[in-house]
C-alpha positions in Angstrom: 0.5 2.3 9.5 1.3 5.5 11.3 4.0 7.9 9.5 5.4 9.8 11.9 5.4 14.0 11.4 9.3 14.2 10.9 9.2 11.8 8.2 12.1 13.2 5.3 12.3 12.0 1.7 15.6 9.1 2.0 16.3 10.0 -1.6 16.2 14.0 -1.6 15.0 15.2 2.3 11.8 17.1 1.3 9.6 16.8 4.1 6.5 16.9 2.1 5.0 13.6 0.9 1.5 11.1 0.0 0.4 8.2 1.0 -1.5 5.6 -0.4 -2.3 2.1 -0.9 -1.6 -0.6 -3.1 -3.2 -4.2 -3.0 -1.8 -7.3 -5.0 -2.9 -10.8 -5.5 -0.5 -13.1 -3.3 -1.2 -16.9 -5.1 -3.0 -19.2 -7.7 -6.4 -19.3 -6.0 -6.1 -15.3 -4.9 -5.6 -14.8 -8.6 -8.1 -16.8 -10.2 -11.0 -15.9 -7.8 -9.4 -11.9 -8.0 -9.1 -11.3 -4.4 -6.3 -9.2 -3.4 -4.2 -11.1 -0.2 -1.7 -8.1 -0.1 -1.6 -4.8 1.1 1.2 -2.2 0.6 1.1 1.4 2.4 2.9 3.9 -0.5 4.7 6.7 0.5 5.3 9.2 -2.0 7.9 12.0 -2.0 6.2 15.2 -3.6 9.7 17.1 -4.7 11.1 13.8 -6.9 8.5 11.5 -6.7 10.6 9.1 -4.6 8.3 6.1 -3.3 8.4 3.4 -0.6 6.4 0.7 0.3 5.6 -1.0 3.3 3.9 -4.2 3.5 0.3 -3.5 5.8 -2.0 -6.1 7.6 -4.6 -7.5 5.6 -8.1 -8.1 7.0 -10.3 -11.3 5.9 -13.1 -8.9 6.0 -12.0 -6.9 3.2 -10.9 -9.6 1.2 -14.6 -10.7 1.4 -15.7 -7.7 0.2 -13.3 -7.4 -2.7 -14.5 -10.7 -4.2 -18.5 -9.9 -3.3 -18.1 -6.5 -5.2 -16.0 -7.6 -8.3 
């Protein structure tokens, strides 16, 4: 996910923010075999810690690597 230069806080305005990532175990076998089938994009407001998330693809390749490395 692209976030575009003139992104503004909705909450406050500040136009200085983070990103980062967030990935969450979507059903009963994902959970049991700890493989995570979904993948957030965080943004994070850096004046009052405001965050969205948007939901990101999710590649089979790194799910396969998440449950070869665990």
């Amino acid at each position: 996910m692209t976030i575009p230069q003139s992104y503004r806080c909705p909450k406050c305005g500040h136009p200085e923010h983070e990103t980062g990532e967030i990935r969450a175990a979507g059903g009963f076998w994902s959970k049991i075999f700890d493989v995570q089938g979904r993948r957030f994009t965080t943004i994070i407001c850096r004046r009052c810690r405001y965050t969205e998330m948007f939901q990101a693809d999710t590649k089979m390749l790194g799910n396969i690597f998440d449950f070869l490395t665990q």
